[in-house]
Each structure stands twice: as C-alpha cells, then as structure tokens.
N, C-alpha and C positions, 0 to 999 in steps of 0.2 A: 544167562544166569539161571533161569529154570531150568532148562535142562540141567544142568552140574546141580540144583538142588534132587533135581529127582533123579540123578545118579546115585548121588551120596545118600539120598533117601533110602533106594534101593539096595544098597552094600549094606546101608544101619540092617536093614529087617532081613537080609541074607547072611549076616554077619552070625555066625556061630557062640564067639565071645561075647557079644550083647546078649543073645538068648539065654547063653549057661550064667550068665552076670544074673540077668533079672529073676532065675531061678532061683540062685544062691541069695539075692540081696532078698526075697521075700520069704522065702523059708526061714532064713537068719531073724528077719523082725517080726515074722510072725513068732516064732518060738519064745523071743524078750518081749514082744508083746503082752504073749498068752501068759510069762512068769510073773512080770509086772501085772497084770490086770489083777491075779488070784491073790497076791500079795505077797510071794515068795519072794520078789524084787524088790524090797523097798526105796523107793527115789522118791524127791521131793524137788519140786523145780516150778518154775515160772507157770505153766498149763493149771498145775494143782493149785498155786496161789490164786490163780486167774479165774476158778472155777472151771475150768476144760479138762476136769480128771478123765474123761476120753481120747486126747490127746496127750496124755504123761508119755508114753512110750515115745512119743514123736519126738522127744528131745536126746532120743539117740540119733535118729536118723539124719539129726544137724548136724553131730558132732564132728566138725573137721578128720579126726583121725579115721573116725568110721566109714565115712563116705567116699575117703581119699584113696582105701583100698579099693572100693570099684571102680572108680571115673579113671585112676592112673592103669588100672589095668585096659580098662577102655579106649585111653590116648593111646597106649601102648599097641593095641592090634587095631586100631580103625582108625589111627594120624600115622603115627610112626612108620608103621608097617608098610603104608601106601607109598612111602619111598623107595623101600627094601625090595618091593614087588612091580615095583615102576609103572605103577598105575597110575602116579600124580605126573609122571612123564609122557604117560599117554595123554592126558589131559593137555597140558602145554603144548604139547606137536596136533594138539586135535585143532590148535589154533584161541582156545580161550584166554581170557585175560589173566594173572596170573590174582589180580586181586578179586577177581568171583570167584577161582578155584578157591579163595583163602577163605572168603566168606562163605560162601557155601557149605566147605569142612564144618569151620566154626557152628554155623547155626544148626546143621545136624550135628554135630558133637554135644551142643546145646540141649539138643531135644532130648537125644539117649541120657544123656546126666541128667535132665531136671523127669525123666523117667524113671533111672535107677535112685534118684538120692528123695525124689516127693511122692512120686505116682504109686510108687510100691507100698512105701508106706504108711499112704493116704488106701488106699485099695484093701491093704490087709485092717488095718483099723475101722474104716466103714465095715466090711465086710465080715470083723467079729460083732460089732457089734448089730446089723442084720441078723446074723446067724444065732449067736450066746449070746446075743445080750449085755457082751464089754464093754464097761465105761459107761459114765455119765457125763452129763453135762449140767451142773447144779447152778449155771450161771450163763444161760444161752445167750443174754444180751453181752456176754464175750466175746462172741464170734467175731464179730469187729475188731477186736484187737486181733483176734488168731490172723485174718484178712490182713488187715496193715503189715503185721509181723511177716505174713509169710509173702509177702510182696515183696519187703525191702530184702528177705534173706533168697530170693529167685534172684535180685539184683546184682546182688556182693557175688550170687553161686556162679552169674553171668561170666564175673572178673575171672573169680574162681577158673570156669574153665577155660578161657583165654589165655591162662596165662597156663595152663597144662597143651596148649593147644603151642603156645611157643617154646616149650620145652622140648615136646615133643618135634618141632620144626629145628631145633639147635642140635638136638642128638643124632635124628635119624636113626632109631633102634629103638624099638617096643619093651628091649629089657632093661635098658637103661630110663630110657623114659619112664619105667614103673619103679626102679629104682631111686631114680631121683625125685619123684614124689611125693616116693613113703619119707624118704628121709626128710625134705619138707613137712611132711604131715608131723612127725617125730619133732621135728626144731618146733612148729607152732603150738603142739599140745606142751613141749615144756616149757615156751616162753608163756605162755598163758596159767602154766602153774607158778612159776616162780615170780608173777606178778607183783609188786609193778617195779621194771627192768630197771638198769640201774641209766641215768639220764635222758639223754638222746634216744634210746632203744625203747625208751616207755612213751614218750612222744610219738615213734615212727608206728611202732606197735598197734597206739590207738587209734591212730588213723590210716588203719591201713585194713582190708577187706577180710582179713585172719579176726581180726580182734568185732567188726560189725556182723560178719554170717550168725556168730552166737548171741550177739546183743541185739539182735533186730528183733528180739524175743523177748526181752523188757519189757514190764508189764505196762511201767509209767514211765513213758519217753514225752517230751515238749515238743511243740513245733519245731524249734531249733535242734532239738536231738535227732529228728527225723531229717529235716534239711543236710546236715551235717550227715547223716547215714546216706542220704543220696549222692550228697555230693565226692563221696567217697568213691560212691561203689560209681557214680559215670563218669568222675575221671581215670578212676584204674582201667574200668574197658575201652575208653577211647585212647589213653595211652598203649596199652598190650595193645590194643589191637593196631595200631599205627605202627610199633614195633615187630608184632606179628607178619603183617604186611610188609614191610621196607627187610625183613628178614627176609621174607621167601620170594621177595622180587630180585634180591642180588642170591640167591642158592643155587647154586649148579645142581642143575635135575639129571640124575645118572639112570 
C-alpha cells in the first residue's frame, strides 16, 4: 500500500495537468481576489457577516460550479486516463490488490483537490495580505467558526471527490469524465437556485453533500446541525467508496 501511494504521489507532482491546474486556479483567485479586496467586486456573504472580511473572496473558491472545473478536469487526466494508458493494468499484473490500487488513487486524488480547491486559495489570500495589506479581520475571535466551517466543507469536498473518482472509474475517458461533471456541476447550481425543489427532490437535495459543501459556512449552526452535516458527508464516502471499490474489483483491466 505504500508503495502504490508513493506511486500515485509521484504521477500527482509529474503530472503536467495538476501543474498547469494550480497555475490557472491561483492566477484566477488571485485576480477576484484582488477585484473583491479594492471593492470593484461587490459580495456580501457569510465571511463578511462573521467579521472575516479577509476571507470574502474564499466563498468563491467553495462554489460547487467553480471548483468542479478543476477537480473534473483533474479525474479526467489522473483517474481516467490511467486506464486509457494501461497504467492501472500495470499495477494489477504487478500483483497488488485491486482495493489499495483504489485507495491509493482516491487519497491522492484527495490531496490534488483539497490543493487546487483550499491550498491555492488560502496561499493567495495569506499572501496578499503579507504582501498589500488585503483584508481584515475585525472579529478574530471568528477564526473558530472559519476552523469548524472549513473542517466540515474538507469533509462533504471528501464525498465530493469520490464520487468524481467513480465517475471517472464508469467511463474510462478523461473527456467524458470532464464532461460528465460539468454537466453535474450545471444540474447542482440550478437546483440550488430554484430552491426549494418541488417534494421528494427538496428532501434528497438537503441531505445530500451538494447542498452541505456550501452550508458548512453557516455562521450559526447547533450541535445538531453539525452532527447532521457529519453525518452526511461519512456516509456519502463510505457509501461511494464501497461502490467505488466493488466497481473496479469486477472492471476488466485492458
């Protein structure tokens, strides 16, 4: 099992499309950063209510739609792809189990998402404000909620890529896998506008890892609200990922 992580470790940081990803995803939030910070952007959100006007811009970098263009471009050339190029076939004839190969991907695919969708733009935000001076924080004893929040939404982002991670194990193709995504991305920002669904679909909805990545950002959540956001997001990834597995144990590796 170490070994196939420090395989998979190694393709993440040789991997071309992760490098030019995290290029584009920080140049991008830096730029809405820097508009938001000066006040050409005006947004008003949870961070601002909370007193963490240093963190306003970070409630792009949640946004289901926004972050779904990198991570599905990322299943798409570092899962997918691994079929197409019979890498994940090498691995099986090297003799490994077929469920380390699965976890292994998983938890670096892990890594690169919770790099491109937090690390980037935690890095550009500390780093303006080192640099300029961006942002305050008029209410530090916040921080604490920022922590809680961005705990539960690392959790739901878990589900999140598990379940790009079995997408990408159903298609086998990097361009279908980024296709299928977007249009996922697309169906949750419009169920989330057209709120609240009409029966059944408003139920499934709020209990499901689409509707808590954005809410785990709630300024005032209960203990129960919290429980409830947990218990979401660990049974979606022990589900996907039981599915993820019992999928790529019965896949003909070509």
């Amino acid at each position: 099992m170490i070994n196939l992580l420090r395989a998979e470790l190694f393709k993440l940081i040789k991997n071309k499309v992760f490098w030019t990803l995290t290029i584009i995803v920080t140049v991008v939030f830096a730029l809405l950063h820097y508009l938001i910070t000066i006040g050409w952007w005006k947004v008003s959100n949870s961070f601002v209510d909370s007193g963490l006007e240093l963190f306003t811009s970070f409630a792009l970098a949640i946004t289901p739609f926004y972050f779904m263009l990198f991570l599905s471009t990322l299943a798409g050339f570092f899962v997918a792809n691994d079929f197409m190029i019979g890498v994940v076939k090498l691995f099986v004839m090297g003799g490994h189990r077929r469920s380390h190969i699965f976890l292994a991907k998983l938890l670096i695919f892990a890594l690169g998402s919770i790099i491109l969708t937090v690390v980037c733009p935690l890095f550009v935000t500390f780093g303006g404000k080192l640099l300029f001076g961006f942002g305050e924080m008029t209410d530090p004893a916040a921080i604490g909620y920022f922590a809680r929040s961005l705990g539960l939404f690392l959790l739901h982002l878990m589900g999140f890529v598990t379940l790009l991670i079995l997408i990408a194990l159903l298609v086998e193709d990097s361009g279908k896998t980024i296709i299928i995504s977007i249009v996922l991305a697309v169906l949750i920002s419009v169920a989330d506008v057209m709120r609240p669904l009409p029966g059944f679909l408003e139920t499934l909805y709020q209990y499901s890892i689409f509707h808590h990545l954005t809410d785990s950002f709630r300024v005032t959540m209960t203990h129960s609200d919290v429980i409830e956001s947990l218990l979401v997001a660990l049974c979606t990834i022990l589900i996907l990922v039981f599915c993820g597995n019992a999928v790529f144990q019965r896949k003909e590796v070509k």
